[in-house]
C-alpha positions as CSV (number, residue, x, y, z in Angstrom):
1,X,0.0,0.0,0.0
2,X,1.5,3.2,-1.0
3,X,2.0,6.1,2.1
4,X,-0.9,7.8,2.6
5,X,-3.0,5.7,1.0
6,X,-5.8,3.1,2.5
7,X,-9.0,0.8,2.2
8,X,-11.6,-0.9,3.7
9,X,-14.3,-3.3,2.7
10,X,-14.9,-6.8,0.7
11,X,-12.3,-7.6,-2.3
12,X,-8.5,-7.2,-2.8
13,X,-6.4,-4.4,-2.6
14,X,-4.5,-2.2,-4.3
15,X,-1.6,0.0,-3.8
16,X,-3.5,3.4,-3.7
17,X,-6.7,1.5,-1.4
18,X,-9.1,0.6,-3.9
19,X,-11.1,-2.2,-4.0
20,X,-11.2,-4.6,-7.0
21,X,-14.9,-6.0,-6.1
22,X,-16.2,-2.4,-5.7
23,X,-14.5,-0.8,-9.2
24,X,-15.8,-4.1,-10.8
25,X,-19.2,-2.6,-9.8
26,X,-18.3,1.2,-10.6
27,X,-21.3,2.4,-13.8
28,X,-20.1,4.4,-16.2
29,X,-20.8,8.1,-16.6
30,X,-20.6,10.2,-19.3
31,X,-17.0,9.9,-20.1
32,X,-17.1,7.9,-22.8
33,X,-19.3,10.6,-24.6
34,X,-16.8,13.1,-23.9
35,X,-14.0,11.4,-25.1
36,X,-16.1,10.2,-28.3
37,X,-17.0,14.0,-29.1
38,X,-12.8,15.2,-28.3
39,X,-10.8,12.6,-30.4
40,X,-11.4,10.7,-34.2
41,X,-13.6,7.9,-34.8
42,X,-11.4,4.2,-34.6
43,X,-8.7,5.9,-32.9
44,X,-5.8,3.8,-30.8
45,X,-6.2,5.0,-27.4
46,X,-3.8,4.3,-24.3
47,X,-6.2,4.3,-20.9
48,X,-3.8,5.0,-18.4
49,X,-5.5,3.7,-15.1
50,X,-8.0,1.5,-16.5
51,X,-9.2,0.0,-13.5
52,X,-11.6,-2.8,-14.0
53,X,-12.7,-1.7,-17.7
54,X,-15.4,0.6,-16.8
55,X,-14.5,2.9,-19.4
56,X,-12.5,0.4,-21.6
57,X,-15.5,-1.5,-22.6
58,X,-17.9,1.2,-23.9
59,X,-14.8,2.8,-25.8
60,X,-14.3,-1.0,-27.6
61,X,-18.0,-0.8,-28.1
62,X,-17.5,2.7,-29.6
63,X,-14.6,1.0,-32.3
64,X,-12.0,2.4,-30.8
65,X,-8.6,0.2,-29.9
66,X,-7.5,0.1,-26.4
67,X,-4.1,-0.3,-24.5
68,X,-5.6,-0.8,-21.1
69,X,-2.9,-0.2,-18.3
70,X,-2.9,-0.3,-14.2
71,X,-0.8,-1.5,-12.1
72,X,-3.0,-3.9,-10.2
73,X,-3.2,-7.7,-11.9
74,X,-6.5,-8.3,-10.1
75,X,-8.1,-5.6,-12.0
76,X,-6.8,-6.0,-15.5
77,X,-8.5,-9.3,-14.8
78,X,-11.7,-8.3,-15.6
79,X,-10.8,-6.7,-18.9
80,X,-11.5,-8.3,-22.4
81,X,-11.1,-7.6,-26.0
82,X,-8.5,-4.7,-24.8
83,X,-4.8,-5.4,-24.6
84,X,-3.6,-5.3,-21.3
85,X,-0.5,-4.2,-19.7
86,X,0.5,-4.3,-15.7
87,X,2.6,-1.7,-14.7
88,X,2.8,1.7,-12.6
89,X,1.8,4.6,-14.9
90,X,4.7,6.7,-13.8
91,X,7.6,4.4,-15.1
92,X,5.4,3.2,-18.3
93,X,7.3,3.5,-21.9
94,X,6.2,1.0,-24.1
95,X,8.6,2.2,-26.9
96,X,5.1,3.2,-29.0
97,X,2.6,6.3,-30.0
98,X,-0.9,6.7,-30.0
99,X,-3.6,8.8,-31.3
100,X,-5.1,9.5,-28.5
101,X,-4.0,9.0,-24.5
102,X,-5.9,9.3,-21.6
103,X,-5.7,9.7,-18.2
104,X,-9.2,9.9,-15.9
105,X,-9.8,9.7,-12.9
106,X,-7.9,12.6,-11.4
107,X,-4.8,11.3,-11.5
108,X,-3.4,13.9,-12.1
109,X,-4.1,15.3,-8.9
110,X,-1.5,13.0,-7.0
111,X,0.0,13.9,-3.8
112,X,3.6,13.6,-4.9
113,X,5.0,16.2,-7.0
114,X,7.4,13.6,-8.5
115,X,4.6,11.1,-9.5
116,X,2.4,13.6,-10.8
117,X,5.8,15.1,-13.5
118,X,5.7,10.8,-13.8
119,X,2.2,11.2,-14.8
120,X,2.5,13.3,-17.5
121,X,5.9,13.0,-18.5
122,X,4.3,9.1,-19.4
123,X,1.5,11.0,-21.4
124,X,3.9,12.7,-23.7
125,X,6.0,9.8,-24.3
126,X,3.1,8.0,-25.8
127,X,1.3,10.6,-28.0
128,X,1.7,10.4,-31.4
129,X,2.9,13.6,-32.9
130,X,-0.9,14.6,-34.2
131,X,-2.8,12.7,-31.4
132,X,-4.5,14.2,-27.9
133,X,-4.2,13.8,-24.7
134,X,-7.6,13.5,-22.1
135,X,-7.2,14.8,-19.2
136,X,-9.7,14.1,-16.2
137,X,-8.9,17.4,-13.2
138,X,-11.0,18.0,-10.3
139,X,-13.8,20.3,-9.8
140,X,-12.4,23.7,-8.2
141,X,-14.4,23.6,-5.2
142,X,-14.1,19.7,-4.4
143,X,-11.6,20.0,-1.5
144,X,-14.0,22.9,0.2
145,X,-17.6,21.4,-0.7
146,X,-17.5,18.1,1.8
147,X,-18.8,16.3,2.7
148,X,-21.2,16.3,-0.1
149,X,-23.2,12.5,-1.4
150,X,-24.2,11.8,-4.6
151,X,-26.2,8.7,-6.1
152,X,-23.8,6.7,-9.1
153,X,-26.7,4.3,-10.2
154,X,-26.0,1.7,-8.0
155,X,-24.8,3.1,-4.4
156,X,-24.2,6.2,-2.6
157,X,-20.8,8.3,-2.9
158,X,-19.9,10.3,-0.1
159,X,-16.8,12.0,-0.1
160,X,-16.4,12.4,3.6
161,X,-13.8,14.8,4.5
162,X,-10.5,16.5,3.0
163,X,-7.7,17.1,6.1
164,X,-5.0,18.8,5.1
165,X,-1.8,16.9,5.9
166,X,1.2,19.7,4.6
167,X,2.8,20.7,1.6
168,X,-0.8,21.7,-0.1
169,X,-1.7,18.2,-0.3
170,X,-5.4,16.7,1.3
171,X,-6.3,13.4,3.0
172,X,-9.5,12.7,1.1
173,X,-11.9,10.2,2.5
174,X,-14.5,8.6,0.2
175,X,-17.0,5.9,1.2
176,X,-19.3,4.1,-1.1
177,X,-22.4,2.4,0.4
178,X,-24.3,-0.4,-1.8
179,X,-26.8,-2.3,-1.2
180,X,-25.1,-5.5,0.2
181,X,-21.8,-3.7,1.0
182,X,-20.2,-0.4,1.9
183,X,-16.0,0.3,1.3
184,X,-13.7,3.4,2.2
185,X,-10.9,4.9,0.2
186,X,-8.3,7.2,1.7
187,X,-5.8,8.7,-1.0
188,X,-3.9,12.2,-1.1
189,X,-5.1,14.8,-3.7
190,X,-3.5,18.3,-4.2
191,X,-6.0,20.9,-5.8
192,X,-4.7,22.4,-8.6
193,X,-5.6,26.2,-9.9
194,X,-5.8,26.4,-13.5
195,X,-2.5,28.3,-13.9
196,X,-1.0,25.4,-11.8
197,X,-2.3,22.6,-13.7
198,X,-1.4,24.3,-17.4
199,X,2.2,25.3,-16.0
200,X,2.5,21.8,-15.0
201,X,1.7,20.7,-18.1
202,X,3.8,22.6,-20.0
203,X,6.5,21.5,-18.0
204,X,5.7,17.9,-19.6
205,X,5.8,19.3,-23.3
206,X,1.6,19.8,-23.8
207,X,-0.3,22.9,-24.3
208,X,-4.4,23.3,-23.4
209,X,-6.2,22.3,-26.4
210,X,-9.7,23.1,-24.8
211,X,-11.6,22.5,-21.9
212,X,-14.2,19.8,-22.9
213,X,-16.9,20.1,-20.4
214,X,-18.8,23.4,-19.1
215,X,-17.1,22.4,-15.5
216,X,-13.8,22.3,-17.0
217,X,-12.9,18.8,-15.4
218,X,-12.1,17.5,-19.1
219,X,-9.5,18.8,-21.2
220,X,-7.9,18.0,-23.8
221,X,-3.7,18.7,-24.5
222,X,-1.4,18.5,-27.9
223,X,1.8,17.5,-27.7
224,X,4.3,20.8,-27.7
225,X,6.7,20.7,-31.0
């Protein structure tokens, strides 16, 4: 389990607490329509932090082709028709471009200066000179509007509490309640001001395309020449 970084509930473990029962049960939202509506039809797309395929399989149904990667076996598991690839984001180079990367989930967001440069430093590598790169970024107001619920189709979210625990970075504590189960998730996010998050990157080699959505929590990045 990475510093920082815990979970409770029914199914195995990975290194940043979650569970691989609960994301085998996680609906999908609207992010396969916003990345359909960003990038070209059939494109080859890397899903950094693919998780248990929530997104992978409506973008296969969609026609495009997916690298799935995580760094947890038990959840690339549960991924078909996708080629699959263990291994932690940050240190990924699989010697190969494609048209479009993307990385959800707020990764972006990490804690640790050094594994968010990691982060996007592995986004660059692996664009194609004319692809995109999907970016996920939290809300503005997500580490001051808590706790706040919200129903995801088949439970209750409830992000519980953001401490702050130095350096700019929060403790967040989610909890997920189902039906016949409830789990926790503690991982560290840093908020990120616009400025901040287009400096940073910059600093990676990709430049602010757009912002996709009206909240701006999807954007999309070229590749700098």
């Amino acid at each position: 389990m990475r510093a920082g970084y815990a979970g409770t509930g029914p199914g195995a473990r990975t290194p940043d607490g979650c569970s691989v029962e609960l994301y085998k049960r996680l609906p999908v939202g609207d992010e396969p329509d916003v990345i359909e509506a960003a990038v070209p039809a059939g494109a080859s797309v890397l899903e950094l932090g693919s998780g248990a395929g929530r997104v992978t399989r409506p973008l296969l149904a969609r026609g495009f082709t997916v690298t799935a990667v995580d760094e947890s076996p038990g959840m690339l598991e549960h991924i078909q028709g996708a080629r699959t690839v263990c291994s932690p984001i940050e240190v990924l180079d699989l010697g190969e471009t494609f048209d479009v990367v993307l990385l959800a989930s707020f990764l972006v967001h990490s804690g640790d200066p050094q594994v968010r440069r990691g982060l996007l430093s592995t986004c660059r590598r692996h664009v194609g000179d004319d692809g995109c790169v999907l970016i996920q970024r939290e809300g503005l107001d997500w580490h001051s509007d808590v706790p706040r619920t919200r129903d995801n189709g088949a439970g209750t979210v409830r992000i519980v509490s953001a401490t702050p625990v130095g350096d700019g970075v929060d403790s967040m504590l989610c909890e997920y309640t189902y039906p016949d189960a409830t789990w926790t998730q503690t991982f560290l996010s840093r908020p990120l001001t616009r400025p901040e998050f287009e400096n940073h990157l910059l600093a990676a080699g990709l430049a602010v395309d757009t912002y996709l959505t009206e909240d701006e929590t999807w954007v999309r990045a070229l590749p700098v020449r």
